[in-house]
VMD Tcl script that draws the C-alpha trace (Angstrom):
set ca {
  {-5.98 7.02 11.22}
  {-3.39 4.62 13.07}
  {-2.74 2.45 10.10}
  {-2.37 3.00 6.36}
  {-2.57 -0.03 4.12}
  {0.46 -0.60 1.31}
  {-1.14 -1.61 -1.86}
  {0.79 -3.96 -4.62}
  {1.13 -0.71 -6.76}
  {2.56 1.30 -4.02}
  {5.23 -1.37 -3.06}
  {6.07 -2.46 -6.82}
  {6.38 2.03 -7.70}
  {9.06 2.10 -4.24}
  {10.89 -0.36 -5.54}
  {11.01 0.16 -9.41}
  {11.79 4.20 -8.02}
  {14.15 3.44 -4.85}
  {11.93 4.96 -2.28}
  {12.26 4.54 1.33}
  {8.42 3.85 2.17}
  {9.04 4.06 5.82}
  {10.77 7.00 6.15}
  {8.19 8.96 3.55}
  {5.36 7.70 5.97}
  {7.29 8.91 9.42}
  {7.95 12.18 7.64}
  {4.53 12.64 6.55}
  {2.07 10.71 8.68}
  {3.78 10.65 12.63}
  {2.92 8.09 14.53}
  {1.12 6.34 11.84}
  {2.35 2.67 11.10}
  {2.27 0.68 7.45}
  {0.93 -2.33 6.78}
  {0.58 -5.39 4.38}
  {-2.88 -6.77 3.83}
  {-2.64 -10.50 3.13}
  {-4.07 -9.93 0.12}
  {-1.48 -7.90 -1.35}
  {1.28 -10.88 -0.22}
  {-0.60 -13.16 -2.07}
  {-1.03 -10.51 -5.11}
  {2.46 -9.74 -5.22}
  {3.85 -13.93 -4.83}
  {1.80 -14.53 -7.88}
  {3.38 -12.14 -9.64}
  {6.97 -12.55 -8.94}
  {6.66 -16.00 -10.57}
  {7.44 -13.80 -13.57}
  {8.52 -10.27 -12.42}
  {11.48 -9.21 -10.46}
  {10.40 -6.24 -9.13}
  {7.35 -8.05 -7.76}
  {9.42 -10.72 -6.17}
  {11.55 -7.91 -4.66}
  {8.08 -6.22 -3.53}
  {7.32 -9.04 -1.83}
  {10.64 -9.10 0.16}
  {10.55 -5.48 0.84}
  {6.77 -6.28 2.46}
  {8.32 -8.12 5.10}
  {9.19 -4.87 7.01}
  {5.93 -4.16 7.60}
  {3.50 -5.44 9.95}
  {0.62 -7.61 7.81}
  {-3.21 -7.67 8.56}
  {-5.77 -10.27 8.15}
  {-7.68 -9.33 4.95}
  {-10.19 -11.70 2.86}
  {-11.03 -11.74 -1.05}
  {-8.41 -10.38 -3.40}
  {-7.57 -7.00 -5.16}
  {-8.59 -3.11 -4.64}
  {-12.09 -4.57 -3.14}
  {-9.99 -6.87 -0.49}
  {-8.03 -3.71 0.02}
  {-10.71 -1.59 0.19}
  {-12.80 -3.28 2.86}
  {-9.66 -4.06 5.07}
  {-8.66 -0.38 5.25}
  {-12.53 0.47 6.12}
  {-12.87 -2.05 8.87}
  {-9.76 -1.42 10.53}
  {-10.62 2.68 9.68}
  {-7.30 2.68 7.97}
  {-5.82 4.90 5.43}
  {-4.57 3.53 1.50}
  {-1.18 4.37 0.31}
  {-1.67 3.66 -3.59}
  {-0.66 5.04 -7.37}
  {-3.82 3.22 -8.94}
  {-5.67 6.51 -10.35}
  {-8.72 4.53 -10.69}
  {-8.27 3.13 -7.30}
  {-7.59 6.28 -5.37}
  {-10.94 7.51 -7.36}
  {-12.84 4.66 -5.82}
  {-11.21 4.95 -2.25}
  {-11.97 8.78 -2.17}
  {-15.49 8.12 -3.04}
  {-16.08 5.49 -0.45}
  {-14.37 7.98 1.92}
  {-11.11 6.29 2.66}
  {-8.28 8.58 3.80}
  {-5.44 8.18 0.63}
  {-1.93 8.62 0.00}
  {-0.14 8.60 -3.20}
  {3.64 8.52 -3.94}
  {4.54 11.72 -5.98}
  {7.73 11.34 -7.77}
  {11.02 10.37 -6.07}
  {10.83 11.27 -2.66}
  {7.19 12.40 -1.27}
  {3.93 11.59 -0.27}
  {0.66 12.98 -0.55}
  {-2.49 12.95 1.32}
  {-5.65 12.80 0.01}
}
mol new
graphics top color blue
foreach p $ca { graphics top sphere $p radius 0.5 }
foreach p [lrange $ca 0 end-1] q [lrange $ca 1 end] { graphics top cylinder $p $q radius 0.2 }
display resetview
């Protein structure tokens, strides 16, 4: 896994909770970069029509590289991180259920400052 895809959860939870995404993914996963599926920017602008911390979200997913993705949601997500054999970063229980049947690699945030692999 060279890549693991930020969700809208996973960006909205590190900002709500102050939590350095990029350093928890160096620490964690070396040599493994984050990324933005388009998706997700489009997810998250909709949203911060009438949520701060989704409008922040949105700014903090400018650091990241962003990939190409098609359709919208956990299914967009989903198929982006399987064609490009990339790993999820995500808080959505019933997402990371999904992903770890379909045998995507997963990473959830677990409380302030950590990350952990599924």
């Amino acid at each position: 896994m060279e890549i693991i895809l930020l969700d809208t959860n996973s960006l909205i939870y590190a900002i709500q909770n102050r939590i350095n995404l990029e350093e928890e993914i160096k620490y964690i996963l070396p040599g493994v970069k984050p990324a933005v599926p388009d998706c997700v920017t489009v997810e998250l602008k909709g949203l911060g029509k009438t949520k701060w911390y989704a409008k922040a979200a949105l700014q903090y997913s400018e650091r990241f590289d962003h990939v190409d993705s098609r359709g919208e949601g956990d299914f967009c997500i989903m198929m982006t991180a399987r064609a490009l054999n990339a790993g999820v970063l995500t808080n959505d229980r019933k997402f990371l259920k999904i992903l770890k049947n379909k045998g995507v690699s997963c990473v959830t945030i677990t409380g302030r400052h950590g990350l952990k692999f599924y």
